[in-house]
C-alpha positions as CSV (number, residue, x, y, z in Angstrom):
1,X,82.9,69.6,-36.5
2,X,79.3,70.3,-35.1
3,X,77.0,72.0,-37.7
4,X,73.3,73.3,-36.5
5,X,70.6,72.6,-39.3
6,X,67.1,72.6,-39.2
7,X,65.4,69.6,-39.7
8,X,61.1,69.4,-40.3
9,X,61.3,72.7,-38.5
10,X,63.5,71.8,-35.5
11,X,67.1,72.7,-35.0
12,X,69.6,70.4,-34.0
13,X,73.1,70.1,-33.1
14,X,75.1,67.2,-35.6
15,X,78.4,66.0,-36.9
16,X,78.6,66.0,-40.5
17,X,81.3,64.7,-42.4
18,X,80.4,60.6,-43.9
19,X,79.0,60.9,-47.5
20,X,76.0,59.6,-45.7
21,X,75.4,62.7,-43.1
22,X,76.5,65.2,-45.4
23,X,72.6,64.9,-46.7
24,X,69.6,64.8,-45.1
25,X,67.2,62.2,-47.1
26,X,63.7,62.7,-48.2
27,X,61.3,60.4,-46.2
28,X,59.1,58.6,-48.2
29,X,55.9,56.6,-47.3
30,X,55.6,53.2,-48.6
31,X,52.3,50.8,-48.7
32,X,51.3,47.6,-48.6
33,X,47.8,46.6,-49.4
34,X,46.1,43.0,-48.7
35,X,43.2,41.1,-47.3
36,X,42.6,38.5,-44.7
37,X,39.0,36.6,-43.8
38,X,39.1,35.9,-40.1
39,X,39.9,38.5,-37.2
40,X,41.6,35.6,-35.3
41,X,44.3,35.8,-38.1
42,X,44.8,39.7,-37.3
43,X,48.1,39.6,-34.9
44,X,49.2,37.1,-37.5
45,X,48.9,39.0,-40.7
46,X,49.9,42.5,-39.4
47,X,53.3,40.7,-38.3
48,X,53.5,38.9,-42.2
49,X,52.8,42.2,-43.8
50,X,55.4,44.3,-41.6
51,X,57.7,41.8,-42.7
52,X,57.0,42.0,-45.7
53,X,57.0,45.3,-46.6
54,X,60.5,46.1,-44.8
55,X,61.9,43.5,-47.3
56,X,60.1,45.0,-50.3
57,X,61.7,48.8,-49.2
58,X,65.3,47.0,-48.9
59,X,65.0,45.2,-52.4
60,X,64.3,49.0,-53.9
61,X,67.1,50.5,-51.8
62,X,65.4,51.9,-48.8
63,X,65.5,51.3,-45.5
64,X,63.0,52.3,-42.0
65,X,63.0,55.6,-40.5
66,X,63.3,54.1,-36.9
67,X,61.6,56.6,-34.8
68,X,58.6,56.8,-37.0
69,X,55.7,54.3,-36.4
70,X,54.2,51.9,-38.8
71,X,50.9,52.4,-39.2
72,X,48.2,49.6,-39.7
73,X,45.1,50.4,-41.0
74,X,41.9,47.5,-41.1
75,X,38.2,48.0,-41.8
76,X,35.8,45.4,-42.2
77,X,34.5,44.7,-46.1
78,X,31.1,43.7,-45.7
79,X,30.8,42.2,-49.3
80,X,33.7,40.4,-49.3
81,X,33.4,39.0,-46.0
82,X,37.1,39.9,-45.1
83,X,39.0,42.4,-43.5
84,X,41.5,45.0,-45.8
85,X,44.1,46.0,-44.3
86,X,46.9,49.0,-45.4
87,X,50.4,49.2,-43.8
88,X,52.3,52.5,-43.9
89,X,56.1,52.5,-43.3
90,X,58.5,55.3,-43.5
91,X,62.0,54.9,-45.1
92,X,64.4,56.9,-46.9
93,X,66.9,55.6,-49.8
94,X,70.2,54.5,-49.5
95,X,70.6,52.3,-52.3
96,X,69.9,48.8,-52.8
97,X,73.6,47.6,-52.0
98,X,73.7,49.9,-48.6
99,X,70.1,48.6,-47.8
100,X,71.6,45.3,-47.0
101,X,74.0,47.0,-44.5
102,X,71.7,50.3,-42.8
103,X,69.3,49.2,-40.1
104,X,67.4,52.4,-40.1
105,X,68.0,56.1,-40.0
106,X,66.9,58.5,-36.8
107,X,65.3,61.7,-37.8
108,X,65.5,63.5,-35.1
109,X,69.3,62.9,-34.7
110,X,70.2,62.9,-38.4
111,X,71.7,59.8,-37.7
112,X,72.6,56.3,-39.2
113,X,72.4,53.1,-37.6
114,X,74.3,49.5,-38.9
């Protein structure tokens, strides 16, 4: 059965009927703070810290909203002589156990991915 609902002020057409479509989550932003001293270890970090902060939202039962960015943020500390960096990632719970299983979730199609 096709049900129109409204999602983040657009209307779309979906099936509902898994315990997992008959909600739409919350989406919630999750950040990852650090440091780094040399820009030449920028590409590398950025990739560590994505990493890393997908596996921290899967060990407290979220997991990626795919068709929202991650955002990387870095600005120069002068005192320090190092760069700090913030990464932003979007995700919406499923549950630690269904984590492990749930690739992502698509917000614009209310939809579920394995």
């Amino acid at each position: 059965m096709l049900t129109l609902l409204t999602v983040y002020g657009r209307q779309i057409w979906t099936r509902l009927g898994s315990s997992m479509a008959d909600k739409i989550p919350s989406i919630t932003a999750k950040i990852l703070e650090g440091t780094f001293k040399s820009d030449a270890d920028m590409a590398d970090q950025q990739s560590k810290a994505h990493e890393l902060i997908e596996r921290m939202m899967r060990e407290s039962g979220y997991v990626p909203v795919l068709n929202m960015a991650t955002q990387w943020y870095v600005e120069w500390n002068s005192e320090n002589d190092s760069y700090d960096y913030t990464i932003v990632k979007y995700g919406v719970q499923t549950g630690k156990r269904k984590s492990k299983t749930i690739t992502g979730w698509d917000s614009d199609l209310n939809k579920w991915y394995t």
